[in-house]
C-alpha beads as a LAMMPS data file, in Angstrom:
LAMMPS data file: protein, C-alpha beads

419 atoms
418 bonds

1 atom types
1 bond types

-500.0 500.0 xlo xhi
-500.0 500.0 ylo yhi
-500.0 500.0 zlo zhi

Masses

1 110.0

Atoms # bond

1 1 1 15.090 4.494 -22.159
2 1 1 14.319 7.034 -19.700
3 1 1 16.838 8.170 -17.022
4 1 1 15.437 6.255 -14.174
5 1 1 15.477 3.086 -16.467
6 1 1 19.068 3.980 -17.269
7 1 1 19.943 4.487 -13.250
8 1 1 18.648 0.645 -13.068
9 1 1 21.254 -0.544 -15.401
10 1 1 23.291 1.181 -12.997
11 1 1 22.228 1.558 -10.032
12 1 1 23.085 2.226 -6.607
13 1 1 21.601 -1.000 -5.171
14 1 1 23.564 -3.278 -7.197
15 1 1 27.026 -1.921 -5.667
16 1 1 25.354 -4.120 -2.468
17 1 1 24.965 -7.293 -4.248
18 1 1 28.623 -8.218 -3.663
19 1 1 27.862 -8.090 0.324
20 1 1 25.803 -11.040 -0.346
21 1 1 27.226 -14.340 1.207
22 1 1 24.956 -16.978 -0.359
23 1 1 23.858 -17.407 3.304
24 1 1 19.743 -18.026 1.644
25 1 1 17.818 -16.521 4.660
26 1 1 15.364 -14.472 1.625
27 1 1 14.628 -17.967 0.146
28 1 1 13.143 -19.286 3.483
29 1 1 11.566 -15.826 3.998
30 1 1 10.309 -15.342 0.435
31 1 1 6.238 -15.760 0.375
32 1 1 6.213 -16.316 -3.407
33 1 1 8.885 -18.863 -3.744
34 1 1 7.632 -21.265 -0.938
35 1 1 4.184 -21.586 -2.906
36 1 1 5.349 -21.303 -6.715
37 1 1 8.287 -23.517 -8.654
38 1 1 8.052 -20.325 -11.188
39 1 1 10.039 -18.268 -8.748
40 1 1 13.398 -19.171 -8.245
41 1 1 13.560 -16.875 -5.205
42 1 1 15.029 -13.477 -4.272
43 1 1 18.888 -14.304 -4.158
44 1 1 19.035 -16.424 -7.827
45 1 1 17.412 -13.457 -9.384
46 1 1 18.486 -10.916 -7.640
47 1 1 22.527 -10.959 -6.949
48 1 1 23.195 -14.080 -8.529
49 1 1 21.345 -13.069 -11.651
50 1 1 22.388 -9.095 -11.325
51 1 1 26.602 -10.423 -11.998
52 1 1 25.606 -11.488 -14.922
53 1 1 22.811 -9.242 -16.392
54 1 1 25.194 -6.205 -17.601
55 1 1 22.125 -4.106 -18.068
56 1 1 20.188 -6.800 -19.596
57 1 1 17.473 -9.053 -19.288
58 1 1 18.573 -12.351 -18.870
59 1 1 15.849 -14.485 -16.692
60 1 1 11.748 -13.763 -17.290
61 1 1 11.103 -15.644 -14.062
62 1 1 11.839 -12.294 -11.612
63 1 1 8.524 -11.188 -13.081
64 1 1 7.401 -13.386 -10.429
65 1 1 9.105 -11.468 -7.945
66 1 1 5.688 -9.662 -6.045
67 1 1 8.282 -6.803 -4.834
68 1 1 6.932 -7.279 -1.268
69 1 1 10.399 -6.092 -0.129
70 1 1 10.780 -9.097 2.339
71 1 1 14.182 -10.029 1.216
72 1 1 15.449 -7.084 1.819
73 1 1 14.240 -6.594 5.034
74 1 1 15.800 -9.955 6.037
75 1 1 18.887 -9.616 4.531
76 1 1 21.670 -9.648 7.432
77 1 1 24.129 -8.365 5.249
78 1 1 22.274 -5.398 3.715
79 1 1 22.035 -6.092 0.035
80 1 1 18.886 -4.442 -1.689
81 1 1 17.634 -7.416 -2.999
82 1 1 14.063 -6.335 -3.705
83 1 1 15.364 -3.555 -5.552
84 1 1 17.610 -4.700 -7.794
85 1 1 14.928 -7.123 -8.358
86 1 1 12.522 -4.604 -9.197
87 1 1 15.014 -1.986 -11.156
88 1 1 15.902 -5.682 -13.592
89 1 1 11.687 -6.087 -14.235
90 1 1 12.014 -2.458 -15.277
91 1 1 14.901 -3.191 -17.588
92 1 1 13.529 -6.658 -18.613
93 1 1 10.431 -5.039 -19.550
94 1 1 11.609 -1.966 -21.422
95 1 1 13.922 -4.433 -23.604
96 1 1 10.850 -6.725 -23.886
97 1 1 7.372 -5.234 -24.175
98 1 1 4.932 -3.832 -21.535
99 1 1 1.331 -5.918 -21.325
100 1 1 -1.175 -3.637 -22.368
101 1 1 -2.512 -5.144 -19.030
102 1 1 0.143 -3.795 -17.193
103 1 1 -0.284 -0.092 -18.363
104 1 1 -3.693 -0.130 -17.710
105 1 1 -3.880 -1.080 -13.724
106 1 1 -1.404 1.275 -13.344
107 1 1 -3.618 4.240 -13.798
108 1 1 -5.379 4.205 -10.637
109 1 1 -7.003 7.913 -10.597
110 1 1 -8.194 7.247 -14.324
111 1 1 -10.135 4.291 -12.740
112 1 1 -10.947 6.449 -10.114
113 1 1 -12.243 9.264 -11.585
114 1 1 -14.479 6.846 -14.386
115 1 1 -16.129 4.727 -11.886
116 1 1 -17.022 7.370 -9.337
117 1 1 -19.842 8.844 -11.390
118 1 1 -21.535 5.493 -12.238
119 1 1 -20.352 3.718 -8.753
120 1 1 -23.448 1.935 -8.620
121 1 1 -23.129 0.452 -11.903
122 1 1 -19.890 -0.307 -12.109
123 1 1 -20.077 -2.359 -8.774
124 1 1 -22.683 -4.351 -10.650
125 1 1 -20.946 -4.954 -13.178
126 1 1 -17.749 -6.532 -11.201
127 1 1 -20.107 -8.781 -9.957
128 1 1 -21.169 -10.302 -13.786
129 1 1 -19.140 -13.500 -13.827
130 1 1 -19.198 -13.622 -17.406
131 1 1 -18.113 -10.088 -17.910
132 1 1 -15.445 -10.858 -15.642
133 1 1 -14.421 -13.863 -17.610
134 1 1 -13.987 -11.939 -20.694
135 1 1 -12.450 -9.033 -19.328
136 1 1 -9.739 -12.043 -17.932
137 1 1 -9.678 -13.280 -21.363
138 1 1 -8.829 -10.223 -22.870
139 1 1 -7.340 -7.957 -20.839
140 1 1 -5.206 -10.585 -18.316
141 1 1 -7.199 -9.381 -14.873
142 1 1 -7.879 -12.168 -13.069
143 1 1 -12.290 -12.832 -13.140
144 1 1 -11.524 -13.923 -9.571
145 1 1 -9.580 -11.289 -8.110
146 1 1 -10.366 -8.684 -5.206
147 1 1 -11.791 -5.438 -6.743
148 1 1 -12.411 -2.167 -5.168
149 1 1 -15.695 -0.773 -4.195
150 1 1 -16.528 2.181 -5.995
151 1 1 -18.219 5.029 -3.498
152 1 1 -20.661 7.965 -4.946
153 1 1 -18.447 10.659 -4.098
154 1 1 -14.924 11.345 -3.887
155 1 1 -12.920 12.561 -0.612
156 1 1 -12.212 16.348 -2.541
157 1 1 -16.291 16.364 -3.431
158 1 1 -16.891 15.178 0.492
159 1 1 -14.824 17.993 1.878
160 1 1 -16.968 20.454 -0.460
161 1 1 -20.338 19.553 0.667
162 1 1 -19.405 18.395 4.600
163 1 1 -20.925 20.778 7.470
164 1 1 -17.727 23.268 8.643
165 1 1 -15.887 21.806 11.675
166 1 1 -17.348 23.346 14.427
167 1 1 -14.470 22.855 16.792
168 1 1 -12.045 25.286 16.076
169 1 1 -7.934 23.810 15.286
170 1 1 -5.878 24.236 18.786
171 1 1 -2.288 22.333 17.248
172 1 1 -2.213 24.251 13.832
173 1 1 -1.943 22.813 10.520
174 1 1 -0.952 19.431 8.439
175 1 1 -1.616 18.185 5.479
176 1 1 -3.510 15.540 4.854
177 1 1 -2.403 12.503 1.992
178 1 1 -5.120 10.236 0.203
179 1 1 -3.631 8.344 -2.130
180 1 1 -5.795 7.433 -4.899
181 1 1 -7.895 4.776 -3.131
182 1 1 -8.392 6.530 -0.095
183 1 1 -10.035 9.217 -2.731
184 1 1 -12.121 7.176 -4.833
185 1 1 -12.505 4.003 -3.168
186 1 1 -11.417 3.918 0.672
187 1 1 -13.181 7.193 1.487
188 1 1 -14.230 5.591 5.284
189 1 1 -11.108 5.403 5.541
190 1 1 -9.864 8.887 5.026
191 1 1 -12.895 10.732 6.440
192 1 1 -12.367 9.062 9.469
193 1 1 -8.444 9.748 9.705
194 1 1 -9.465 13.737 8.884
195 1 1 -12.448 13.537 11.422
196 1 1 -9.804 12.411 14.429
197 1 1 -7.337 14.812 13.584
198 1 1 -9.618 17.635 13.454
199 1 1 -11.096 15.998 17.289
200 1 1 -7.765 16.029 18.566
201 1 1 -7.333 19.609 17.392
202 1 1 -5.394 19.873 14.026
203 1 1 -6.589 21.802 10.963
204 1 1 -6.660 19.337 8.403
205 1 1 -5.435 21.089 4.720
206 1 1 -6.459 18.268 1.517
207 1 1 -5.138 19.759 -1.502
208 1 1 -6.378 18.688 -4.828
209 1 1 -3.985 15.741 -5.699
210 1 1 -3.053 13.214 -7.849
211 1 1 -1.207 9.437 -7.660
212 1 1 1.905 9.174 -6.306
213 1 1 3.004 6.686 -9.363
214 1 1 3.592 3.192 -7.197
215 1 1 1.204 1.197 -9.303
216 1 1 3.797 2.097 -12.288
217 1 1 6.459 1.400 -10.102
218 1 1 6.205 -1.680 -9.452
219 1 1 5.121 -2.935 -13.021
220 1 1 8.257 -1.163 -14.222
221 1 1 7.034 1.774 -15.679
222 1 1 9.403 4.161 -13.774
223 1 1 8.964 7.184 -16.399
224 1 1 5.350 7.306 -15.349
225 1 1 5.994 6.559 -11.935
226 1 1 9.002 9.582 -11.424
227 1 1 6.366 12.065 -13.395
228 1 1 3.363 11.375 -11.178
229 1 1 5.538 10.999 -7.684
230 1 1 6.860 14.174 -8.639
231 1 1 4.040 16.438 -9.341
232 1 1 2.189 15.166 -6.518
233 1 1 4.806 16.546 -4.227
234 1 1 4.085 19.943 -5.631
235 1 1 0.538 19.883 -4.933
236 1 1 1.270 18.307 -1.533
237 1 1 3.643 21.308 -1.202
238 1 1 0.678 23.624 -2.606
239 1 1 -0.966 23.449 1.055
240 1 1 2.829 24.333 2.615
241 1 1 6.238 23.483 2.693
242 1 1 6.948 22.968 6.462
243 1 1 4.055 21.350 7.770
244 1 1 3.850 17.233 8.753
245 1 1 1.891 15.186 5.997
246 1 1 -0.195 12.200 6.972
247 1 1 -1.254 9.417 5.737
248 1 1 -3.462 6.480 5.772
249 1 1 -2.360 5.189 2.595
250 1 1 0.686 3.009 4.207
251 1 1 2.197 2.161 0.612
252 1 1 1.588 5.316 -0.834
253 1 1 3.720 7.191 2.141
254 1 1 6.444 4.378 1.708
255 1 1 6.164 5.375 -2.203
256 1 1 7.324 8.695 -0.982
257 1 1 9.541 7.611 1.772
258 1 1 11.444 4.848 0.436
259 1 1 10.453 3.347 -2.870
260 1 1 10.912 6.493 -5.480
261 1 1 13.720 7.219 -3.995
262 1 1 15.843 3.815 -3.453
263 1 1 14.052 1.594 -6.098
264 1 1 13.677 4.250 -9.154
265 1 1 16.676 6.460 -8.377
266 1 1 14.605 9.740 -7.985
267 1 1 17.036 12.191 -6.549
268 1 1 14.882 15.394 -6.348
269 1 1 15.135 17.967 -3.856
270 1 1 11.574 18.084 -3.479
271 1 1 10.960 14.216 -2.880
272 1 1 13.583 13.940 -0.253
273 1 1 11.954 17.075 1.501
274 1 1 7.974 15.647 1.192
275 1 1 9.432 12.060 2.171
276 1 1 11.250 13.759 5.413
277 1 1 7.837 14.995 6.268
278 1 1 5.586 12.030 5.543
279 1 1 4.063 9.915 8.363
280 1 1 1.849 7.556 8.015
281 1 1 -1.295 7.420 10.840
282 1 1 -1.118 5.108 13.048
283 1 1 2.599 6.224 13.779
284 1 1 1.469 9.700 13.589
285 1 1 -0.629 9.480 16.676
286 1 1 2.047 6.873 18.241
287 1 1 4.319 9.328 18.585
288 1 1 1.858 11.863 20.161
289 1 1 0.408 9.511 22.657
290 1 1 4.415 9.069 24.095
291 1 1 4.817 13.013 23.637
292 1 1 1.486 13.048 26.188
293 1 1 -0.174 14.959 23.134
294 1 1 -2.988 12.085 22.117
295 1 1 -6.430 12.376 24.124
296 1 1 -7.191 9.165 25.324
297 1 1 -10.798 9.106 26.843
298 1 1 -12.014 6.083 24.044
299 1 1 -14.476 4.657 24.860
300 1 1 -14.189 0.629 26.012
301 1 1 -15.131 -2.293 24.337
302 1 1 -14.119 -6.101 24.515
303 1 1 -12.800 -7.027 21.491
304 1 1 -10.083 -9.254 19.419
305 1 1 -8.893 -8.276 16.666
306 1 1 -6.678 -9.739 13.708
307 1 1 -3.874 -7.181 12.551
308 1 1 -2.014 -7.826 9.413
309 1 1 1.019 -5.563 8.443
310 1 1 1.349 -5.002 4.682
311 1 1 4.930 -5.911 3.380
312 1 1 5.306 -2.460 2.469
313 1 1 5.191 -0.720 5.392
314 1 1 7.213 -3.490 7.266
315 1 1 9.937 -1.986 4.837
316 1 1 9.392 1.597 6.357
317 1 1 11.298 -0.109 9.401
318 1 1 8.453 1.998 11.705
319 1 1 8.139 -0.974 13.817
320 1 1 4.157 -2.001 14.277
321 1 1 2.753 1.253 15.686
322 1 1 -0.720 0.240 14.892
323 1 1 -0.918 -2.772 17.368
324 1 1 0.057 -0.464 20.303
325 1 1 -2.530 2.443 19.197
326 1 1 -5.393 0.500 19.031
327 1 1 -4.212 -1.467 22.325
328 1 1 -4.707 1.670 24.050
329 1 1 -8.406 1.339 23.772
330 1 1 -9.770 -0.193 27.337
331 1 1 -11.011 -3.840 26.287
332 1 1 -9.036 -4.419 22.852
333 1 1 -6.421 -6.841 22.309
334 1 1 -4.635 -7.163 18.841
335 1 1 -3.160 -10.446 17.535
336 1 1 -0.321 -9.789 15.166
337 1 1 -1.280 -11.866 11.843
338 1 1 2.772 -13.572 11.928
339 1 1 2.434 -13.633 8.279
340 1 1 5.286 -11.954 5.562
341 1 1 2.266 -11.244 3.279
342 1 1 -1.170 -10.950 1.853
343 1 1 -0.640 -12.246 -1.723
344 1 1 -1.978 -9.203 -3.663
345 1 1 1.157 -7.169 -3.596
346 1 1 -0.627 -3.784 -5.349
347 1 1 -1.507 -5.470 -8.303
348 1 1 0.451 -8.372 -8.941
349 1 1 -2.396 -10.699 -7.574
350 1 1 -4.932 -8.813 -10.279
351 1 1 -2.878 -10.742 -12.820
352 1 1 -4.373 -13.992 -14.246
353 1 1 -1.782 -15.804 -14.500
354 1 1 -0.520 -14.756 -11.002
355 1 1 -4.140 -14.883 -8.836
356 1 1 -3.518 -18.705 -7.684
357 1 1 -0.189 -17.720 -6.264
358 1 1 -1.339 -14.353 -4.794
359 1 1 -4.366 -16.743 -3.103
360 1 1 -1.740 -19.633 -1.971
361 1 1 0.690 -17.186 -0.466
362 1 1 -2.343 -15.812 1.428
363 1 1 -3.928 -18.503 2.482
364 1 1 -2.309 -18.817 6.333
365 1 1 -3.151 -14.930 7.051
366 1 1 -6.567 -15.645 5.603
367 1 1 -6.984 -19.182 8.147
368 1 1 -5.306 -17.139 11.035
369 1 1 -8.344 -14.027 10.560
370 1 1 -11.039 -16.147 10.374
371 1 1 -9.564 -18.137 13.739
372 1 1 -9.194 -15.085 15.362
373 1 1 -12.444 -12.907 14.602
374 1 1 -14.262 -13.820 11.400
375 1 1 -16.303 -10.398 11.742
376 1 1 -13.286 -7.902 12.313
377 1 1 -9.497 -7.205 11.158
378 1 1 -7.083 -4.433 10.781
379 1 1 -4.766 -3.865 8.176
380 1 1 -2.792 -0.389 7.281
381 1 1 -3.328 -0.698 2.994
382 1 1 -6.497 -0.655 0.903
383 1 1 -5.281 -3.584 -1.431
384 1 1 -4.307 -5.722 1.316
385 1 1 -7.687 -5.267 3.011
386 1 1 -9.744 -5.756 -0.186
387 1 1 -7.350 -9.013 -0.380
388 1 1 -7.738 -9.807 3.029
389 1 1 -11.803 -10.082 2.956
390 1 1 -12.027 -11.159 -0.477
391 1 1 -10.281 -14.172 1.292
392 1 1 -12.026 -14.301 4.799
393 1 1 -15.197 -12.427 4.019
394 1 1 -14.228 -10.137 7.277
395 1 1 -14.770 -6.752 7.166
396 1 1 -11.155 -5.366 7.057
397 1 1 -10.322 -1.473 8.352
398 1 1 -7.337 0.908 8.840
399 1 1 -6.678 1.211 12.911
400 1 1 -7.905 4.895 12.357
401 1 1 -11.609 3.532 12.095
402 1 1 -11.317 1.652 15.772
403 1 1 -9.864 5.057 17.055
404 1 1 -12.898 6.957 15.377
405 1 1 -15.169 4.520 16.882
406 1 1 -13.474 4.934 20.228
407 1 1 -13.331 8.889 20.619
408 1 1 -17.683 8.533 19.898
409 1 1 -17.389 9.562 16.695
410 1 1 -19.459 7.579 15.196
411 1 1 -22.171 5.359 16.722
412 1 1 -21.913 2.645 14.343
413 1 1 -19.609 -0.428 14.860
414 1 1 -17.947 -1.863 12.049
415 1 1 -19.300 -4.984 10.936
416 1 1 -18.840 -7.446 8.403
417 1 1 -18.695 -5.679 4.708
418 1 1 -21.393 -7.138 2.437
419 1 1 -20.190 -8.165 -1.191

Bonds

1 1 1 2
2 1 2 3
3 1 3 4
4 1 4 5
5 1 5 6
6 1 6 7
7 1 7 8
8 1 8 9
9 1 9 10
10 1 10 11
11 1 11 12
12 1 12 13
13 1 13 14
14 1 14 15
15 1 15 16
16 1 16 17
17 1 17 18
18 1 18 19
19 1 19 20
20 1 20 21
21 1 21 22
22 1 22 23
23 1 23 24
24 1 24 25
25 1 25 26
26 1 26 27
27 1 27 28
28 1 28 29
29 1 29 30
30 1 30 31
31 1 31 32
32 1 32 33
33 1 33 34
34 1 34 35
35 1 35 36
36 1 36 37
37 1 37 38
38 1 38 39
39 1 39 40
40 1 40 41
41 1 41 42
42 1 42 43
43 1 43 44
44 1 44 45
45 1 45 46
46 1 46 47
47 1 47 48
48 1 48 49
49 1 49 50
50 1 50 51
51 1 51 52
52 1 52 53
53 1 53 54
54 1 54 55
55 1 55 56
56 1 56 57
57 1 57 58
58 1 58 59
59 1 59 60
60 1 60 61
61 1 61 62
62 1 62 63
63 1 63 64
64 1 64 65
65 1 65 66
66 1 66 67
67 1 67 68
68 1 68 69
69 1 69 70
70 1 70 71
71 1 71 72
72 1 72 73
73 1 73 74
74 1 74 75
75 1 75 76
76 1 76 77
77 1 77 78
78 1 78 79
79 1 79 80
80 1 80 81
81 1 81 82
82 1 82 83
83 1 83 84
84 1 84 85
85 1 85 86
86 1 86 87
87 1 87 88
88 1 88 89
89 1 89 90
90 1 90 91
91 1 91 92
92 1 92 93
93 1 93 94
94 1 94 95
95 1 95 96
96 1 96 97
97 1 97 98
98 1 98 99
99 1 99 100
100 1 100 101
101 1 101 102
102 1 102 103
103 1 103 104
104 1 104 105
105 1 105 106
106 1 106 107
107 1 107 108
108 1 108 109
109 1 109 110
110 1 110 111
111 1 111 112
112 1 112 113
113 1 113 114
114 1 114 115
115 1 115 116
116 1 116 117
117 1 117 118
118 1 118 119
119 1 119 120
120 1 120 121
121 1 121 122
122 1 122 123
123 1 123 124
124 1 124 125
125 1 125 126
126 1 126 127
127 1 127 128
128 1 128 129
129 1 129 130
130 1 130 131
131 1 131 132
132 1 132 133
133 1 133 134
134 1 134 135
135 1 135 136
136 1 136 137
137 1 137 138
138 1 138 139
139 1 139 140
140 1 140 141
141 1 141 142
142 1 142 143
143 1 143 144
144 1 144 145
145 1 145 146
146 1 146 147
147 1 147 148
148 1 148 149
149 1 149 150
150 1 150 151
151 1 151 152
152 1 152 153
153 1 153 154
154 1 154 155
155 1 155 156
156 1 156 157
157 1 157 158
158 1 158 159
159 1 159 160
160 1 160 161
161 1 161 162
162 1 162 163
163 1 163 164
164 1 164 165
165 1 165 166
166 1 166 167
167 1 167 168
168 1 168 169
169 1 169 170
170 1 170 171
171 1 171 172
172 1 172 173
173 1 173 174
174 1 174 175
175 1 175 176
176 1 176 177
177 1 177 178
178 1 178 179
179 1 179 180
180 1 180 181
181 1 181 182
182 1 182 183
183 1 183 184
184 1 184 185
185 1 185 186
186 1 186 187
187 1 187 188
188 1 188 189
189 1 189 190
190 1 190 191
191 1 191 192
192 1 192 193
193 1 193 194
194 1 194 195
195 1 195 196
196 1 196 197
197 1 197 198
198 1 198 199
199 1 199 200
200 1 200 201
201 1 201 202
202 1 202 203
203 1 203 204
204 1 204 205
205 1 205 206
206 1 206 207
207 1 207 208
208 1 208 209
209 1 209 210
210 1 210 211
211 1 211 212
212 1 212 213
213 1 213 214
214 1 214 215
215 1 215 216
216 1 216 217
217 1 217 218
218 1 218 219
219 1 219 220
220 1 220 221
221 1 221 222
222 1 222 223
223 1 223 224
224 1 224 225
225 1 225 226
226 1 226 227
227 1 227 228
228 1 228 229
229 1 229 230
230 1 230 231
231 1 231 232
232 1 232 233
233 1 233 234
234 1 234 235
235 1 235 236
236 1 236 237
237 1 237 238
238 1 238 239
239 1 239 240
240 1 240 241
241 1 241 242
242 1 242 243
243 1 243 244
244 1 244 245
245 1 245 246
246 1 246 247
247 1 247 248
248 1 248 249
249 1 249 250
250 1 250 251
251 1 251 252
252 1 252 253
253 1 253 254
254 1 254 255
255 1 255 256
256 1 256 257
257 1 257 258
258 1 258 259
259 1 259 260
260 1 260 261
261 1 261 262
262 1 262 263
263 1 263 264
264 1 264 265
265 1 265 266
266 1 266 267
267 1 267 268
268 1 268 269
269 1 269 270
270 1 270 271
271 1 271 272
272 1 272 273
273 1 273 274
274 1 274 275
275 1 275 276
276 1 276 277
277 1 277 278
278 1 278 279
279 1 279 280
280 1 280 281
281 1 281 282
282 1 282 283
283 1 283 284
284 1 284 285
285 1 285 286
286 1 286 287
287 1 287 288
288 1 288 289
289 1 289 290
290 1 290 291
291 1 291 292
292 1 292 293
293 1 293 294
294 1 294 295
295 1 295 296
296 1 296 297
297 1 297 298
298 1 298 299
299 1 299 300
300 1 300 301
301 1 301 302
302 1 302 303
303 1 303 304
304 1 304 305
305 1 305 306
306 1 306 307
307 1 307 308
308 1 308 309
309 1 309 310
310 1 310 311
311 1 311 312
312 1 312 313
313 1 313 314
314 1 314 315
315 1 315 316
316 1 316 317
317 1 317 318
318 1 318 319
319 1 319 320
320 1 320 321
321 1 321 322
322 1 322 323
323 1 323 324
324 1 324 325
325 1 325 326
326 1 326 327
327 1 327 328
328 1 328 329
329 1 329 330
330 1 330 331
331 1 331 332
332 1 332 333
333 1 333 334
334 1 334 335
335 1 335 336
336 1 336 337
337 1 337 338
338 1 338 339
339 1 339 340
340 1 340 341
341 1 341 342
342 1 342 343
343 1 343 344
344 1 344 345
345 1 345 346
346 1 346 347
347 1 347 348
348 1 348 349
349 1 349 350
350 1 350 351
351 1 351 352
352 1 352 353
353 1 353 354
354 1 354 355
355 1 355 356
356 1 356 357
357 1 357 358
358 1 358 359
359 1 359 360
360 1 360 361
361 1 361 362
362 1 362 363
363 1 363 364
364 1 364 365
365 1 365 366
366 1 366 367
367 1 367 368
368 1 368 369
369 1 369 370
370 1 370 371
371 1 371 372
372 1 372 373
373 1 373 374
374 1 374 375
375 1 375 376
376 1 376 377
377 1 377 378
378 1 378 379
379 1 379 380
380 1 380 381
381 1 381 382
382 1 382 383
383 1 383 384
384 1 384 385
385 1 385 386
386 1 386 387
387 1 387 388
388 1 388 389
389 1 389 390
390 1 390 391
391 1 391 392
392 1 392 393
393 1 393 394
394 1 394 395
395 1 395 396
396 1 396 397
397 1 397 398
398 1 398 399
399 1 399 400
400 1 400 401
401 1 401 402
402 1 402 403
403 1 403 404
404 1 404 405
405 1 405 406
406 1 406 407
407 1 407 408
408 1 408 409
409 1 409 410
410 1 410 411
411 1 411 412
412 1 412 413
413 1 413 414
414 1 414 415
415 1 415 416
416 1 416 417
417 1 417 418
418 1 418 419
């Protein structure tokens, strides 16, 4: 086993489970157990299971667990329930066998990197029901489930053939953080979050980059996962070592953060530095806007928008940043989606055999968006958007896009996404 599967046999979080009074406030509050008998819920497989695991596997049904980190974040009595949930899958699954499945969703810049060149036919292709069917019947990816869009040209090929800013940076450098969909597949997304930073006066620095390893995380591969989180701090820390890094990639900064750190038992030097330094957008320009550093002549617009918080950067514990940033546009008024979760959870609602109860566990955020604005919601991570309007058929966007919009930066409104 590696060393961070051997720091899940023993790890940190389970010295918590013994603060756990059987009080069952993550069983209300888990989204996969109040949909699915095949989930137990957080507390029988998490502390209750954990006194009796010993470093084994002894229950299959915490593969269920979606590691949406809810539990945790209810817990009144501080017990890292998602995590010694997710450092058992990692166990289970070493002792057991990785899907072939598994290992291949994981590599998210491989998929990336093959579909960028031939974007236009591979987004045919997703859309061959057949082709989809087989690939579910051999593979395990679910023929229904959301897929990403690939684009024609990557963020790093973008930045190479873009005209030069032409106003020049007034607030010095950062460094700017893709993730791997917000290079290959949520490129809006990331132009726009460089394009406002450079309007409000930063010079934006995008090093070459690679995944920060969360995919693997969360199906248990944590070898994979501590390699890639690792070397992508270095070429984060190839464009400097003191400066802020941003991100519109909520679950990649919380991968960086948070989750390497207290779920695969990464205790690098490096990581804790990059984490220190990691903010994602929306709270990024927060935190200027009460410093009186954020420009706010947007223009207005009347407008209601849906705004769902992914699970994973509820667990950042950065409040909901987003809501009052795009509030601050004259006109715009955000309705919090009330909802724990999407469904998709990274990939766990790609899986066959887990795409109904991704879809059930959705299915109240997905009646509250279209109730609120069928055309039009927010959300801060790419899976949960692609989720999000695979289920509504609304065009979902990161805040950053309604704050490009507002500063005229584009002319173009966004409107509802065709399939």
């Amino acid at each position: 086993m590696t060393e961070s599967l051997e720091l899940a046999k023993a790890s940190l979080a389970r010295v918590s489970l013994d603060n756990c009074v059987k009080c069952t406030i993550c069983e209300t509050q888990c989204p996969i157990a109040r949909v699915t008998p095949l989930f137990p819920g957080p507390k029988y497989v998490g502390p209750q299971a954990e006194r009796f695991r010993n470093g084994q596997s002894v229950d299959r049904s915490l593969d269920y667990c979606s590691g949406c980190g809810i539990c945790t974040l209810v817990c009144p009595q501080g017990v890292k329930i998602a995590e010694i949930n997710a450092q058992a899958r990692a166990v289970m699954k070493a002792q057991n066998g990785m899907p072939i499945r598994d290992r291949l969703i994981t590599q998210t810049t491989l998929m990336g990197q093959a579909m960028t060149p031939v974007a236009p036919l591979a987004n045919a292709a997703l859309k061959v029901k057949p082709l989809r069917k087989a690939v579910e019947a051999v593979v395990g990816v679910g023929a229904n489930s959301p897929m990403p869009k690939a684009r024609t040209q990557s963020i790093q090929r973008w930045l190479k053939t873009r005209p030069a800013p032409t106003k020049p940076p007034t607030k010095g450098p950062l460094i700017f953080f893709t993730g791997c969909a917000g290079q290959y597949f949520e490129t809006e997304t990331s132009k726009h979050t460089i394009e406002v930073l450079e309007h409000i006066g930063y010079e934006v620095l995008v090093p070459k980059q690679g995944c920060c390893g969360l995919a693997e995380q969360s199906n248990g591969l944590f070898g994979g996962a501590t390699r890639k989180v690792l070397k992508l701090c270095e070429d984060l820390n190839k464009a400097g070592t003191d400066l802020t890094i941003v991100s519109s990639s909520g679950s990649c900064a919380g991968m960086l953060k948070h989750e390497a750190h207290e779920i695969m038992g990464v205790d690098k030097e490096i990581l804790q530095d990059v984490g220190k330094r990691t903010v994602e957008t929306s709270e990024f320009l927060l935190e200027l806007y009460k410093k009186g550093e954020l420009p706010t002549d947007f223009r207005a617009i009347d407008l209601t928008i849906p705004y769902h918080q992914p699970c994973q950067v509820k667990a950042q514990g950065m409040g909901m940043p987003a809501i009052e940033l795009m509030e601050l546009i004259p006109g715009v008024k955000v309705v919090e989606s009330g909802q724990p979760c999407c469904g998709i959870a990274g990939t766990y609602g790609l899986k066959k055999e887990k795409y109904e109860i991704a879809q059930a566990v959705g299915a109240q955020l997905f009646k509250m968006v279209q109730d609120t604005n069928p055309s039009l919601g927010a959300c801060d991570t790419e899976t949960c958007r692609w989720q999000i309007h695979k289920g509504t058929g609304a065009k979902m966007i990161h805040p950053i896009s309604l704050i490009h919009w507002a500063y005229g930066l584009t002319d173009t409104f966004p409107s509802v996404e065709s399939d």
